[in-house]
C-alpha positions, -999 to +999 in steps of 0.1 A: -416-077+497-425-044+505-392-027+514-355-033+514-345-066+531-312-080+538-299-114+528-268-135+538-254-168+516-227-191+528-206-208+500-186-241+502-162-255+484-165-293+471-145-313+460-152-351+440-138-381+449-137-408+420-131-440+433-128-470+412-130-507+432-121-537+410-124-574+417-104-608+406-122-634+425-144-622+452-169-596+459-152-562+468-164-536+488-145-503+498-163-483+528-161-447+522-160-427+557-200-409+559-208-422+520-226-450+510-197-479+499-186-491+467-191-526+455-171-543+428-192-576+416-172-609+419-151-620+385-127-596+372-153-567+375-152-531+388-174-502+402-169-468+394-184-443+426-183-410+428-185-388+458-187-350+464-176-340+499-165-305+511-132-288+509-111-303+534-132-335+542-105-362+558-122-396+538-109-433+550-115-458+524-114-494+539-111-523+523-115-561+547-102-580+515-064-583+507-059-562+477-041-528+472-052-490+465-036-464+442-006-442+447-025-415+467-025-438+495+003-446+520+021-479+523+015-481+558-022-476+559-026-497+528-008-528+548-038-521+572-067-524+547-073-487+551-064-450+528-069-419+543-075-389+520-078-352+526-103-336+498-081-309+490-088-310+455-106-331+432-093-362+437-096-405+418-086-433+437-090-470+428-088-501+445-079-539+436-086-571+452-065-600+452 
C-alpha cells in the first residue's frame, strides 16, 4: 500500500449443534436441514455430528424411522418424525430409534 486505505469486516455469530443419533435394530439416519445427515450404524450404536450454523439458523432434524428425540424438541413435531430448532445458542440434541 502506498497510502491510507479503508477496510470493512462483517462478523457473525455461530452457534454448534451437537447432535447424537443412536440405533437398536436398524440403521438410523437423522437429516439435518442444509448439513450433511447423521448416520447411526445398525446394533445398539450411535453417531455423534456436530454442526456449526449461524446465530438464528431455524434447523429441522427428520428422522423416517420410529424412534424419539430429546427434550428440546416438541411432542407434536416428534409424533411427525421431525424437530425443529432455532440456533439461539449452542445447542445438543440426540435421537433414538426404536
Amino acid at each position: 500500500m502506498n497510502g491510507d486505505t479503508t477496510v470493512g469486516a462483517s462478523f457473525t455469530q455461530m452457534f454448534d449443534l451437537g447432535l447424537t443419533v443412536s440405533s437398536r435394530t436398524a440403521e438410523t439416519t437423522v437429516d439435518v436441514s442444509g448439513h450433511s445427515a447423521c448416520t447411526a450404524p445398525a446394533g445398539y450404536k450411535s453417531a455423534y455430528c456436530t454442526y456449526s450454523v449461524p446465530a438464528g439458523t431455524v434447523l429441522e432434524l427428520r428422522s423416517y424411522v420410529p424412534g424419539y428425540f430429546g427434550s428440546g424438541c416438541d411432542a407434536a413435531a416428534e409424533a411427525m418424525g421431525s424437530c425443529t430448532l432455532t440456533m439461539d445458542e449452542p445447542q445438543w440434541e440426540y435421537f433414538t430409534a426404536g
